[in-house]
N, CA, C and O atoms as a DFTB+ gen file, in Angstrom:
628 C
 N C O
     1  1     -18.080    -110.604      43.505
     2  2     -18.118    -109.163      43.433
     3  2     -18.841    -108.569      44.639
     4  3     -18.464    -107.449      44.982
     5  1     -20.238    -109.392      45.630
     6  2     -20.962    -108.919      46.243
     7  2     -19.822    -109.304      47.185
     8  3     -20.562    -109.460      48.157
     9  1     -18.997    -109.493      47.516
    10  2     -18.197    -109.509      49.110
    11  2     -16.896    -108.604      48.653
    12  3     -15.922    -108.821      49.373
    13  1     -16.788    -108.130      48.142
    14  2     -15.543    -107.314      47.642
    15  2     -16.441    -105.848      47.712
    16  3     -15.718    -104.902      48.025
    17  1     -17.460    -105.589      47.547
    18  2     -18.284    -104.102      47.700
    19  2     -18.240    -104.694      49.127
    20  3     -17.296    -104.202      49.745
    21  1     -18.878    -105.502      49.788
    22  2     -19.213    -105.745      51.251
    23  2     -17.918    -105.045      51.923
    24  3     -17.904    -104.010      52.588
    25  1     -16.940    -105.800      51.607
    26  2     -15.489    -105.320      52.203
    27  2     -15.006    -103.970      52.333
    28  3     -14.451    -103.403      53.274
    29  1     -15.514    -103.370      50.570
    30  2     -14.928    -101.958      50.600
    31  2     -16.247    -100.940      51.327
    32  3     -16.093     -99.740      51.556
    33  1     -17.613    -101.760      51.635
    34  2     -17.900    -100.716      52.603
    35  2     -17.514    -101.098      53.859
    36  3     -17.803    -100.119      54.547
    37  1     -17.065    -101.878      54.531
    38  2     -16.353    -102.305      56.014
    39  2     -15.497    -101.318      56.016
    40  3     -15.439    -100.506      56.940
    41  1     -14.663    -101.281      54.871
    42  2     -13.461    -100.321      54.895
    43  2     -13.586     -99.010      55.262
    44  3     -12.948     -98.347      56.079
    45  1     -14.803     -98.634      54.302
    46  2     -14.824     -97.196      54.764
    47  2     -15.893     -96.697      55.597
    48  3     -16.239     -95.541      55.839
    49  1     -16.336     -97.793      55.980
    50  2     -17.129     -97.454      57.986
    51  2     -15.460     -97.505      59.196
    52  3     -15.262     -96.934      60.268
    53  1     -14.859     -98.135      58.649
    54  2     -13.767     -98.526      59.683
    55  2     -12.674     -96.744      59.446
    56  3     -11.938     -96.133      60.222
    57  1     -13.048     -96.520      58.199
    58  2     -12.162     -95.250      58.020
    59  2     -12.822     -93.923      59.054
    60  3     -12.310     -93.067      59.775
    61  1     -13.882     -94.207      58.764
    62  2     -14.668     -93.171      59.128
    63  2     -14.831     -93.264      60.506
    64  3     -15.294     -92.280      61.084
    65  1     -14.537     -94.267      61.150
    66  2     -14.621     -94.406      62.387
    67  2     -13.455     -94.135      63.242
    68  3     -13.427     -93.717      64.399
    69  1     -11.834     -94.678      61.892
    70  2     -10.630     -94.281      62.711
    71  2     -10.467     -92.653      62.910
    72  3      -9.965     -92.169      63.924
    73  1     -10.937     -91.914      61.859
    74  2     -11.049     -90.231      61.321
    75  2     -12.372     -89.564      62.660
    76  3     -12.734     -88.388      62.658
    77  1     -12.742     -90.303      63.378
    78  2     -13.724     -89.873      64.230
    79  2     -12.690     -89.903      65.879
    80  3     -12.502     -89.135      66.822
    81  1     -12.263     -91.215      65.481
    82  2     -11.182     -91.587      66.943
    83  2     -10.107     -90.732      67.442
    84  3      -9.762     -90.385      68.572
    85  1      -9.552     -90.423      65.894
    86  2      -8.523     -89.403      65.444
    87  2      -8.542     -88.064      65.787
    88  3      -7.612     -87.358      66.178
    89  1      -9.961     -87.733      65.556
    90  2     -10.289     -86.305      66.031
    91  2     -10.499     -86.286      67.569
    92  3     -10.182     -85.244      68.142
    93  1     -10.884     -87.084      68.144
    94  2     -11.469     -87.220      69.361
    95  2     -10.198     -87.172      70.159
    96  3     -10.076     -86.404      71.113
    97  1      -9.152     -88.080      69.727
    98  2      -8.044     -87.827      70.578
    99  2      -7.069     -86.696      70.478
   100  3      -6.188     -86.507      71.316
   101  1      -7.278     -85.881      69.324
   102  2      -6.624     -84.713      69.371
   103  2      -7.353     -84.142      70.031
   104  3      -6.654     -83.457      70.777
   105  1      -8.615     -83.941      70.294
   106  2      -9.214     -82.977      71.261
   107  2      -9.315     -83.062      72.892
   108  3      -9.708     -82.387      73.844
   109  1      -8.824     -84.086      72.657
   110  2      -8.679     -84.813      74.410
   111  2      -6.939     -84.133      74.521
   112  3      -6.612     -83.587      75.575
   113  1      -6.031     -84.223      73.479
   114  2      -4.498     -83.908      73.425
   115  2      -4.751     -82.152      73.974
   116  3      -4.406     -81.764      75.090
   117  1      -5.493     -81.153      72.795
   118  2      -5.634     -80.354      73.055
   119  2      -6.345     -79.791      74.773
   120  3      -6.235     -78.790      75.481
   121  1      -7.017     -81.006      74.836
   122  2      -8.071     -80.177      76.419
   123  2      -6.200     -80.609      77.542
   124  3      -5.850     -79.984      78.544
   125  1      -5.447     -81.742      76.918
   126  2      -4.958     -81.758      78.392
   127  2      -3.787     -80.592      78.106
   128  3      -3.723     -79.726      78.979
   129  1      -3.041     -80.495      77.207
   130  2      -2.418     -79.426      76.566
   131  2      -2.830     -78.276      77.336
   132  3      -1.919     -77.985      78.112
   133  1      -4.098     -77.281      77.482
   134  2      -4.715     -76.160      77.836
   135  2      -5.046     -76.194      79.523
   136  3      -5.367     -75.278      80.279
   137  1      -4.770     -78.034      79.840
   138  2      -4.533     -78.271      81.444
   139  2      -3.694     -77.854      82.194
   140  3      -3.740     -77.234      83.256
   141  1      -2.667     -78.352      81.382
   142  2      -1.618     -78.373      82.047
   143  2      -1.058     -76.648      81.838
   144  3      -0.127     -76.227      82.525
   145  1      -1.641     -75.919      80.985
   146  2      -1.235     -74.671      80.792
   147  2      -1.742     -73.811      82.088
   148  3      -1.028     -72.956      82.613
   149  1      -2.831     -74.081      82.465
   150  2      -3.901     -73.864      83.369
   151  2      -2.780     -74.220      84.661
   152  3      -2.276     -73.299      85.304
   153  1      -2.461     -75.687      84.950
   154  2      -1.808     -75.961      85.817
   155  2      -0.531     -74.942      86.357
   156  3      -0.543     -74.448      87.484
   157  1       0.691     -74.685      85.255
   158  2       1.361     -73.907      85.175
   159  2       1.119     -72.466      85.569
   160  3       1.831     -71.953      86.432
   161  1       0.217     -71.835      85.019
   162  2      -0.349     -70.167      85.377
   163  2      -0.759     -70.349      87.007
   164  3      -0.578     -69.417      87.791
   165  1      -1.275     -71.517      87.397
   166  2      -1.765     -71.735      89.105
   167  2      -0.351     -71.519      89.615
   168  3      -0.185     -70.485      90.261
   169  1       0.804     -72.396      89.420
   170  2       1.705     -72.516      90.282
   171  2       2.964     -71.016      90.014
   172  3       3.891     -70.586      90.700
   173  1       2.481     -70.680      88.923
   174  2       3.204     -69.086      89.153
   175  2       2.662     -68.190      89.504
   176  3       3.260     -67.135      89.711
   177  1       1.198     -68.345      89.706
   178  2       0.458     -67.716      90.481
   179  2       0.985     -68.040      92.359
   180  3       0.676     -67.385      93.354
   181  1       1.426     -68.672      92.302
   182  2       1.243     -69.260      93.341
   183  2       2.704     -68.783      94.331
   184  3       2.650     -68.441      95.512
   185  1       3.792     -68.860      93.601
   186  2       4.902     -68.480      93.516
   187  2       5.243     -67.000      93.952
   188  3       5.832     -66.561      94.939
   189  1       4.608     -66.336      92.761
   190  2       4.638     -65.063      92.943
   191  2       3.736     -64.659      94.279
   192  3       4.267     -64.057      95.212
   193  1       2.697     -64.936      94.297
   194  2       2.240     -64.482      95.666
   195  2       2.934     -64.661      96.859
   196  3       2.869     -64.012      97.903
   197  1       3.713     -65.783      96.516
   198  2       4.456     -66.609      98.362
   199  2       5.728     -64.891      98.201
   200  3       5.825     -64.019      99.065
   201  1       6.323     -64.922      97.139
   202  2       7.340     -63.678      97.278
   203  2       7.154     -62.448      97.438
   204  3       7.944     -61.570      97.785
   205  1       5.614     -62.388      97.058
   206  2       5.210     -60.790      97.299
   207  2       5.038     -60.676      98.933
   208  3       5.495     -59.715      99.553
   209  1       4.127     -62.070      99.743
   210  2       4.063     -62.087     100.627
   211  2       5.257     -62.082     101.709
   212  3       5.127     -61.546     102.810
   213  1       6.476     -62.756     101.273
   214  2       7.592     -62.764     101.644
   215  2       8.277     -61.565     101.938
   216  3       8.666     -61.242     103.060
   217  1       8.452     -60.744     100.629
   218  2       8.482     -59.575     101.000
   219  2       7.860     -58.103     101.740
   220  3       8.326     -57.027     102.113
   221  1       6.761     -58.656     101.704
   222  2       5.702     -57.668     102.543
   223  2       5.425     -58.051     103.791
   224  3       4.882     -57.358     104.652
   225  1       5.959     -59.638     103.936
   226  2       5.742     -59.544     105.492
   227  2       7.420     -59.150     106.198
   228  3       7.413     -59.044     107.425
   229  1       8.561     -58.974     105.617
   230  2       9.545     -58.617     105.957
   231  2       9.180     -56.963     106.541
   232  3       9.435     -56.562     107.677
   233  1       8.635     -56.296     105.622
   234  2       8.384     -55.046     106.853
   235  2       7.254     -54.929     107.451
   236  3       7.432     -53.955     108.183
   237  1       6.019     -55.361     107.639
   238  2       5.199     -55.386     108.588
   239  2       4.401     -56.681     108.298
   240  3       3.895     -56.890     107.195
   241  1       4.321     -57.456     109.240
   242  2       3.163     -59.041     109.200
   243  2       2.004     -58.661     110.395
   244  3       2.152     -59.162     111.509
   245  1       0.983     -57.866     110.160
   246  2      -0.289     -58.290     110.647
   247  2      -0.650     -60.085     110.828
   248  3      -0.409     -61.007     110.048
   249  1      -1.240     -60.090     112.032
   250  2      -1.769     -61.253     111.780
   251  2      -2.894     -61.241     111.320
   252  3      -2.982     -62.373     110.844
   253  1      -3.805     -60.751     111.133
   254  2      -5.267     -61.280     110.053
   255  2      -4.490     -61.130     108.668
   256  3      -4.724     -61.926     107.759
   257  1      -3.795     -60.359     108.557
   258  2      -3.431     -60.397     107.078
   259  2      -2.577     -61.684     106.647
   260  3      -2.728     -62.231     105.554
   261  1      -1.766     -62.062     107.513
   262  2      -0.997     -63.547     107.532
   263  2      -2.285     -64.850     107.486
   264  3      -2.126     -66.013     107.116
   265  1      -3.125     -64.420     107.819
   266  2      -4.260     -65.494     107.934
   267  2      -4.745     -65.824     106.540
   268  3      -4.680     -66.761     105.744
   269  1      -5.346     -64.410     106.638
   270  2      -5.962     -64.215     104.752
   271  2      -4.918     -64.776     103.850
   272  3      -5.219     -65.722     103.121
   273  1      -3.820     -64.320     103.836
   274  2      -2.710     -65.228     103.420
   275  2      -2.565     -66.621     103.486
   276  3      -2.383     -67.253     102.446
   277  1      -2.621     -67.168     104.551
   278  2      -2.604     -68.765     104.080
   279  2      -4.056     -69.095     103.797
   280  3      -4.288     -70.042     103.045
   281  1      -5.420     -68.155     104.521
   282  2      -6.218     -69.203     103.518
   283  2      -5.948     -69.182     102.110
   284  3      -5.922     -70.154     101.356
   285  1      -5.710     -67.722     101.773
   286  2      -5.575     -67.997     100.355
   287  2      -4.710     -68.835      99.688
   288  3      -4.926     -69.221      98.539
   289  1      -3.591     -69.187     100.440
   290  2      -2.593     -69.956      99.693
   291  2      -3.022     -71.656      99.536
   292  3      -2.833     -72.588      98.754
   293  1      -3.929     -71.286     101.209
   294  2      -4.418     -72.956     101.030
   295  2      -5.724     -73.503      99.966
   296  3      -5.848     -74.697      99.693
   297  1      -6.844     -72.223      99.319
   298  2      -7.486     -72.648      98.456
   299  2      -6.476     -72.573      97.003
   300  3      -6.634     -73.313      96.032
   301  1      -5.689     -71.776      97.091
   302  2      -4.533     -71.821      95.679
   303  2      -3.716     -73.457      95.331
   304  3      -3.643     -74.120      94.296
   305  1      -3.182     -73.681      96.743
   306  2      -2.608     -75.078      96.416
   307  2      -3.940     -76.260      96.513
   308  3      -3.764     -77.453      96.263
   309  1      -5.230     -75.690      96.907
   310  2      -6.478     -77.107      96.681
   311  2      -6.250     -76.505      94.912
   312  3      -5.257     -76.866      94.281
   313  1      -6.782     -76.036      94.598
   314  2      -6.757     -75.666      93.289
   315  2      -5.780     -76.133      91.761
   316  3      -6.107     -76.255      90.581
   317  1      -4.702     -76.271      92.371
   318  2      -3.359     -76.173      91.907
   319  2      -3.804     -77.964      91.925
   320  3      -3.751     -78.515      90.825
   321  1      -4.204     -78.787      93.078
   322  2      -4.283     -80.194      93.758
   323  2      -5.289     -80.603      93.113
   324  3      -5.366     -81.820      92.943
   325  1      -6.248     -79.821      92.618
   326  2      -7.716     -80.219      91.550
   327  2      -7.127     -80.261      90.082
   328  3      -7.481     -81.136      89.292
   329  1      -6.111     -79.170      89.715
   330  2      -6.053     -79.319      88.453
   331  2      -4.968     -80.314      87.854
   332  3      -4.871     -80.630      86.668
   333  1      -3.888     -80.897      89.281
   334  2      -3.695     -82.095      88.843
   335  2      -4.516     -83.304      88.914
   336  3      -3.928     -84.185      88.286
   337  1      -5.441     -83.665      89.326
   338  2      -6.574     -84.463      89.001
   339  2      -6.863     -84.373      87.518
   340  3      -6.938     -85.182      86.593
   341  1      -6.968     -83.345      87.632
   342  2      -7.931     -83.054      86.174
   343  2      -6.953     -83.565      84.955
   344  3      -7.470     -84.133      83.993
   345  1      -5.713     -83.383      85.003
   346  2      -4.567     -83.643      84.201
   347  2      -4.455     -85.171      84.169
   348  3      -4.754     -85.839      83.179
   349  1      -3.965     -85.718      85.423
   350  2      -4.073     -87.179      85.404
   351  2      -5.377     -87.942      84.351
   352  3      -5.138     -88.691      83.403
   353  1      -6.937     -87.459      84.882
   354  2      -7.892     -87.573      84.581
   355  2      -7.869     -87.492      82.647
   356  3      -8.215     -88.556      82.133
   357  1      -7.629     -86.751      81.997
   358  2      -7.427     -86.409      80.546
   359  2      -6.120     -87.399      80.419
   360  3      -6.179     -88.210      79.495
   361  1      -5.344     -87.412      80.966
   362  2      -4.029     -88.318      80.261
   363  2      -4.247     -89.304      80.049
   364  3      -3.672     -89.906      79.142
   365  1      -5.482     -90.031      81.071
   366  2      -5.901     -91.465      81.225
   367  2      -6.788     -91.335      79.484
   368  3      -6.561     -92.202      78.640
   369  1      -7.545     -90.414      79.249
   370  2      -8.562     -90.418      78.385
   371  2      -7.735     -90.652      77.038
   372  3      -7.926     -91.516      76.182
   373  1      -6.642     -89.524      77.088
   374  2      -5.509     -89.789      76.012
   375  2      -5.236     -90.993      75.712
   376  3      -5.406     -91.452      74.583
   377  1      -4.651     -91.826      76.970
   378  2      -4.340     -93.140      76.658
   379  2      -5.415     -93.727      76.056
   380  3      -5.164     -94.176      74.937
   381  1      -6.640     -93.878      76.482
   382  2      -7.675     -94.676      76.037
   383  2      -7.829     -94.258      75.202
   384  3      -8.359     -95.194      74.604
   385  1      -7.774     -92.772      73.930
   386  2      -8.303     -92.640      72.808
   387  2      -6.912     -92.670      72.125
   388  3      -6.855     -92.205      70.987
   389  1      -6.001     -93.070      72.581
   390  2      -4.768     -93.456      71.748
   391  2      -4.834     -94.442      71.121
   392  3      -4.597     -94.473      69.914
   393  1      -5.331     -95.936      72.151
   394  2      -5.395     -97.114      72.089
   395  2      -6.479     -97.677      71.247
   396  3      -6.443     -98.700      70.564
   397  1      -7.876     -96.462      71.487
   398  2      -8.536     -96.703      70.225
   399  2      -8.769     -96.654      68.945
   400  3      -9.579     -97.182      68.183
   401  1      -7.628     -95.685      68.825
   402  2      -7.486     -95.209      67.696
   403  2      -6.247     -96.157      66.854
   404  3      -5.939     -96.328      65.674
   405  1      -6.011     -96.389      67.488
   406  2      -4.426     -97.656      66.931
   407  2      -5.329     -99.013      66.599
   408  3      -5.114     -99.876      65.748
   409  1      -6.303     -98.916      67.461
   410  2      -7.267    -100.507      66.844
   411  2      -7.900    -100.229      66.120
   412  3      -8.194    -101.266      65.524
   413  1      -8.503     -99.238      65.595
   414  2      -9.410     -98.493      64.540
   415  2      -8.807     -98.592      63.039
   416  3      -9.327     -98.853      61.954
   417  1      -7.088     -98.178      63.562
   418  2      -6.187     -98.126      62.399
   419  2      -5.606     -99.727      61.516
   420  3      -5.474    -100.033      60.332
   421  1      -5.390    -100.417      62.785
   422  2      -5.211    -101.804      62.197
   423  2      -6.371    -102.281      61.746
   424  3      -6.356    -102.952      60.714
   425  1      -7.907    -101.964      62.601
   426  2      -9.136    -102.443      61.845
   427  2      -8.905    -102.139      60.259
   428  3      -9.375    -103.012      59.528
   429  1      -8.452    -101.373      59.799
   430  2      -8.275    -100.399      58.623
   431  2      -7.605    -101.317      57.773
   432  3      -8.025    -101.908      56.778
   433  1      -6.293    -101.343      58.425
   434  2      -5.371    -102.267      57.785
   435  2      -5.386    -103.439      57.474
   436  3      -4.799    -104.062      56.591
   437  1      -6.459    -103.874      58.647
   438  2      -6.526    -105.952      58.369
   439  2      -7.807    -105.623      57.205
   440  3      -7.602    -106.331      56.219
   441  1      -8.923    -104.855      57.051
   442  2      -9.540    -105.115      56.090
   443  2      -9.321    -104.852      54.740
   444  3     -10.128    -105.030      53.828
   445  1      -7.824    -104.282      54.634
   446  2      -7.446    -103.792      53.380
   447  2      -6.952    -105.168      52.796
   448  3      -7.350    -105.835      51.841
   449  1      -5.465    -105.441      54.143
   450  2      -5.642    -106.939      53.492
   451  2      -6.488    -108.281      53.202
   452  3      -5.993    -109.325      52.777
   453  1      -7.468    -108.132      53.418
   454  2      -8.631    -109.085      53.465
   455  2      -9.118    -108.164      51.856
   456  3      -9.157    -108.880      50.856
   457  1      -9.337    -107.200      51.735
   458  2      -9.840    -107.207      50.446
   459  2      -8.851    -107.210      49.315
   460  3      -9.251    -107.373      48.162
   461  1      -7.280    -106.997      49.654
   462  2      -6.473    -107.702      48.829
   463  2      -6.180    -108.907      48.370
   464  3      -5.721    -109.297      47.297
   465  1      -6.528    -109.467      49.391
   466  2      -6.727    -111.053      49.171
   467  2      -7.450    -111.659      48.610
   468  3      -7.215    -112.755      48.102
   469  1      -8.691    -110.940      48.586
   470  2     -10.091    -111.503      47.492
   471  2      -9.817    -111.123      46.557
   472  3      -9.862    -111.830      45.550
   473  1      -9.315    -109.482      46.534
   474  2      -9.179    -109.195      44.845
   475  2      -8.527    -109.403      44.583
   476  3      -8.464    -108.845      43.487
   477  1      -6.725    -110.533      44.883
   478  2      -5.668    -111.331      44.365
   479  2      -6.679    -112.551      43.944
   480  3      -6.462    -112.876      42.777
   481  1      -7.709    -113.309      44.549
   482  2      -8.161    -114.585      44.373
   483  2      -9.269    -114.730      42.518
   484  3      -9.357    -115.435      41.513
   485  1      -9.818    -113.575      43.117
   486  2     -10.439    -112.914      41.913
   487  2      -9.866    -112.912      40.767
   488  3     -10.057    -113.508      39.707
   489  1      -9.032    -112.043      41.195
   490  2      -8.377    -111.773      39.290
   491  2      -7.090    -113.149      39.141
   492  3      -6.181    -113.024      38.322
   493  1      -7.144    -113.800      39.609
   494  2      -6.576    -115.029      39.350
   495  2      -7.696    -116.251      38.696
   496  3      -7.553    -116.768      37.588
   497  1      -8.500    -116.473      39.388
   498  2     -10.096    -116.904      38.651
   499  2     -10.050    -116.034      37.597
   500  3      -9.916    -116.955      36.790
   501  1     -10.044    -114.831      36.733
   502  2     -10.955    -114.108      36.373
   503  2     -10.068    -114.323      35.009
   504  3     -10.732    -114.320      33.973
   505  1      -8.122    -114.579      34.828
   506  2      -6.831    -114.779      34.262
   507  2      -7.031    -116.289      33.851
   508  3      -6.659    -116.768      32.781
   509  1      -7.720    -117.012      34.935
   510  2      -7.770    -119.065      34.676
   511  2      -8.975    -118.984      33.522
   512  3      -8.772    -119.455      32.403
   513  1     -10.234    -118.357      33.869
   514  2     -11.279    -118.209      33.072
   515  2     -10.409    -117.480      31.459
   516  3     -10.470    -118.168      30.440
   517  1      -9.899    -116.539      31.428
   518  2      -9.734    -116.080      30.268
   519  2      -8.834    -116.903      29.039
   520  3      -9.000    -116.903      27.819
   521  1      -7.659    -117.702      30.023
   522  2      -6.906    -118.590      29.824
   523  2      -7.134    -120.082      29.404
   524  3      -6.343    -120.900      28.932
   525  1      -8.835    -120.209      29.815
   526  2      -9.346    -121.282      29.764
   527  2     -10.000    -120.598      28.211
   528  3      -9.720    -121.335      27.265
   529  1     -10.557    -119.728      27.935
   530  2     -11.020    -119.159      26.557
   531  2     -10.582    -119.018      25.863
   532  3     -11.205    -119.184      24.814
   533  1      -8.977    -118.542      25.754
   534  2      -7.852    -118.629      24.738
   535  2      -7.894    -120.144      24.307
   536  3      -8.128    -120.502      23.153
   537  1      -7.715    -120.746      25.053
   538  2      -7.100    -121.892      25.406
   539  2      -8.352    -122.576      24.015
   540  3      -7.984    -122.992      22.917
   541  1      -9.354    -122.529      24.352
   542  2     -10.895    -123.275      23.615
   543  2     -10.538    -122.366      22.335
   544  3     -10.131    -123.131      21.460
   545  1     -10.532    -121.247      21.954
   546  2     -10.385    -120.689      20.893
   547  2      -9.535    -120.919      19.764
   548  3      -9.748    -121.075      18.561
   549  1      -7.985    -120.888      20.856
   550  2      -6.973    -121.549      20.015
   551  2      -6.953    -122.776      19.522
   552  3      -6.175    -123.037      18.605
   553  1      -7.810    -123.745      20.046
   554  2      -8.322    -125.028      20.017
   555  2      -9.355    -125.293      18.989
   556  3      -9.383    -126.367      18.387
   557  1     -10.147    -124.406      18.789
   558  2     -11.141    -123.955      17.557
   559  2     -10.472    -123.583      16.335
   560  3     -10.870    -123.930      15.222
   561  1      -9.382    -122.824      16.565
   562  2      -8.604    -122.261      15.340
   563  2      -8.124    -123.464      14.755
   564  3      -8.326    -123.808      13.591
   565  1      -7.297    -124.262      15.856
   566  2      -6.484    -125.306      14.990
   567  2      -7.142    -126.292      14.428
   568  3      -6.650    -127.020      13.566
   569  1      -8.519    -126.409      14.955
   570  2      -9.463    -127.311      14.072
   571  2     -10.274    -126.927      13.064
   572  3     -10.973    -127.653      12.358
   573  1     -10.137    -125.599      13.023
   574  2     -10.905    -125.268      11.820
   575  2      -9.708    -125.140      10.875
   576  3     -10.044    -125.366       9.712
   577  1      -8.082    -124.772      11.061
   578  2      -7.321    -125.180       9.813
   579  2      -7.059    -126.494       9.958
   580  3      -6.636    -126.941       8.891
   581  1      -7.119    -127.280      10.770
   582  2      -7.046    -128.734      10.073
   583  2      -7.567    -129.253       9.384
   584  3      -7.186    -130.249       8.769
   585  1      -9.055    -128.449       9.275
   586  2      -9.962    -129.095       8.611
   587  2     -10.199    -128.661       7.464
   588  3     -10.457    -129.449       6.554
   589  1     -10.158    -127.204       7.251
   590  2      -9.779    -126.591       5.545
   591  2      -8.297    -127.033       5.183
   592  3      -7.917    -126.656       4.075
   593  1      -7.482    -127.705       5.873
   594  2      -6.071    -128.433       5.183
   595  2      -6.747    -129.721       4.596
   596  3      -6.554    -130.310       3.533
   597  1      -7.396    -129.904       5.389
   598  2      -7.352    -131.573       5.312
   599  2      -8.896    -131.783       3.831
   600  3      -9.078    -132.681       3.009
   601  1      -9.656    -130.533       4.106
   602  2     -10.758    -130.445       2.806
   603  2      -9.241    -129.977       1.477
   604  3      -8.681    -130.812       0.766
   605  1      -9.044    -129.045       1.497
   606  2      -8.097    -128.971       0.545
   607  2      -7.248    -130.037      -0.115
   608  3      -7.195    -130.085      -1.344
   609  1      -6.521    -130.973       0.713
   610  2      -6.252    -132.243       0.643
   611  2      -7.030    -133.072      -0.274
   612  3      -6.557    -133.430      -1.353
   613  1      -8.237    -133.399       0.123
   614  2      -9.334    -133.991      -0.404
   615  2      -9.415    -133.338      -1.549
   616  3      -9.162    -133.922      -2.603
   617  1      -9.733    -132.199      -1.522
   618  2      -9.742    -131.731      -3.355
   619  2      -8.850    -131.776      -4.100
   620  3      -9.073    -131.528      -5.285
   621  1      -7.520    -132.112      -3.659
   622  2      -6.572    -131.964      -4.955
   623  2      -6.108    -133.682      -5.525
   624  3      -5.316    -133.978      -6.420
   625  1      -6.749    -134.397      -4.829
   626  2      -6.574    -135.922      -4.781
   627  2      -7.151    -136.133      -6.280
   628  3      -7.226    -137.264      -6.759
């Protein structure tokens, strides 16, 4: 009985640990989710400016203003170049809290069958024992009427 409680608390440290993994990687799903959203708003940001500029330098292109223009375009595409880092960076994390969470889950699973297995071994012992008591009882019965047959016997002699 003391390794069958042992087991079912393994079980539910291992639950509690997959339900921790679980959360962790949805929140890693969600941060890259809100990345890549991030990513997207940069590059239509990015877009739209090249066409506004496109069009505004069609009727007059200053050059300082063409300047200001590409620096800006060039901290827009570093930017745009950071937040795919950052994306790569979370996908990797995804993977890794994917992977932990799938070993967390079979942890789950191999100790279920491990405590199925004891409590199949168990109540098979527990069926031999009871079987072994029938068994002595019924064995008691038939000797106690053999033996009021066999006194009865004796008295009618």
């Amino acid at each position: 009985m003391s390794a069958l409680k042992s087991i079912s608390l393994a079980i539910e440290l291992a639950r509690r640990k997959r339900d921790l993994l679980g959360k962790s990687l949805l929140q890693v799903e969600q941060a890259t989710v809100f990345a890549k959203n991030q990513l997207h708003q940069l590059q239509s940001y990015s877009d739209e400016s090249s066409e506004r500029w496109v069009r505004s330098a069609q009727v007059s292109a200053v050059p300082e203003l063409m300047r200001h223009h590409y620096q800006f375009m060039d901290r827009l595409q570093h930017a745009i170049a950071l937040q795919h880092g950052v994306i790569e960076g979370l996908e990797r994390q995804v993977d890794e809290a994917k992977k932990l969470a799938l070993d967390a889950e079979f942890r789950v699973v191999g100790l279920n069958q491990v405590l199925a297995r004891k409590q199949a071994v168990l109540n098979r012992l527990i069926a031999r024992q009871e079987q072994n008591e029938m068994d002595e009882l019924a064995g008691l019965l038939y000797r106690r009427k053999r033996n009021a047959l066999q006194i009865g016997e004796d008295h009618e002699c």
